[in-house]
C-alpha positions in Angstrom: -36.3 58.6 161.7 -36.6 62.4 162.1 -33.6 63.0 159.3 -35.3 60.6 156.8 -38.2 62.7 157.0 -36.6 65.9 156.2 -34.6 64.2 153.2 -38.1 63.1 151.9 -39.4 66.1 152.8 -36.2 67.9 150.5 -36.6 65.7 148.1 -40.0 66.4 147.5 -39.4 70.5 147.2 -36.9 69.1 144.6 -39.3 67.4 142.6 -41.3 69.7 142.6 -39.5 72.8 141.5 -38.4 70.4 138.7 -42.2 69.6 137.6 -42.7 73.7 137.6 -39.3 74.4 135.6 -40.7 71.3 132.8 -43.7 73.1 132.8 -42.6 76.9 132.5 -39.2 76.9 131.8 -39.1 80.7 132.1 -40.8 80.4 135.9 -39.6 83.0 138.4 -37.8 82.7 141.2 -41.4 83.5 143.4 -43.1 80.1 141.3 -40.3 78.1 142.1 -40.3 79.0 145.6 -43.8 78.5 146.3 -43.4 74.9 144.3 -40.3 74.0 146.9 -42.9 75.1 149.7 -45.5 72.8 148.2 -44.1 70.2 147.4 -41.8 70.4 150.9 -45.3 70.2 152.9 -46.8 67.6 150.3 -44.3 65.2 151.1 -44.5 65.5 155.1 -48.4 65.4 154.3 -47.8 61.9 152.5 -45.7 60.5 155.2 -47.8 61.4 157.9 -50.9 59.7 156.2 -48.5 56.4 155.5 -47.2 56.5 159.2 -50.9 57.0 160.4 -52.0 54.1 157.6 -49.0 51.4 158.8 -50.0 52.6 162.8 -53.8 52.0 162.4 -52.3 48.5 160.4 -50.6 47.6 163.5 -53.3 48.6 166.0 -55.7 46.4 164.1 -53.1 43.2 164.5 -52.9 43.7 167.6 -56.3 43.8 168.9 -56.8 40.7 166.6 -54.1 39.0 168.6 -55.3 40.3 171.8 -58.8 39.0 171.2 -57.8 35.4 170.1 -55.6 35.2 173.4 -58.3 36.2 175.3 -61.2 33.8 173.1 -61.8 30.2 175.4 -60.8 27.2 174.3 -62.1 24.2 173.2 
């Protein structure tokens, strides 16, 4: 999933440097470069907290699985 990440991660600088433009639309070159930077490690930030979020899920199922196999039965 490693290109994914870098189209989200592209897609986010986009979005960014759009949100600065519709707020200045006479920003420089050096505020739109700095938004494409932010918003380029804003959205690797985000996908690493919902990878670690959907991980942690699965973690959780699993020990819950593990300790009903492991419960005795009556």
């Amino acid at each position: 999933m490693g290109l994914l990440d870098e189209v989200g991660k592209v897609a986010g600088a986009i979005a960014a440097v759009e949100a600065a433009e519709k707020v200045d639309p006479q920003a420089g070159l050096l505020t739109k470069g700095i938004a494409a930077i932010a918003g380029f490690e804003g959205a690797g930030k985000l996908e690493s907290m919902i990878e670690k979020k959907d991980d942690d899920k699965q973690d959780d199922a699993d020990n819950a699985q593990a300790s009903d196999d492991t419960s005795p039965q009556t």
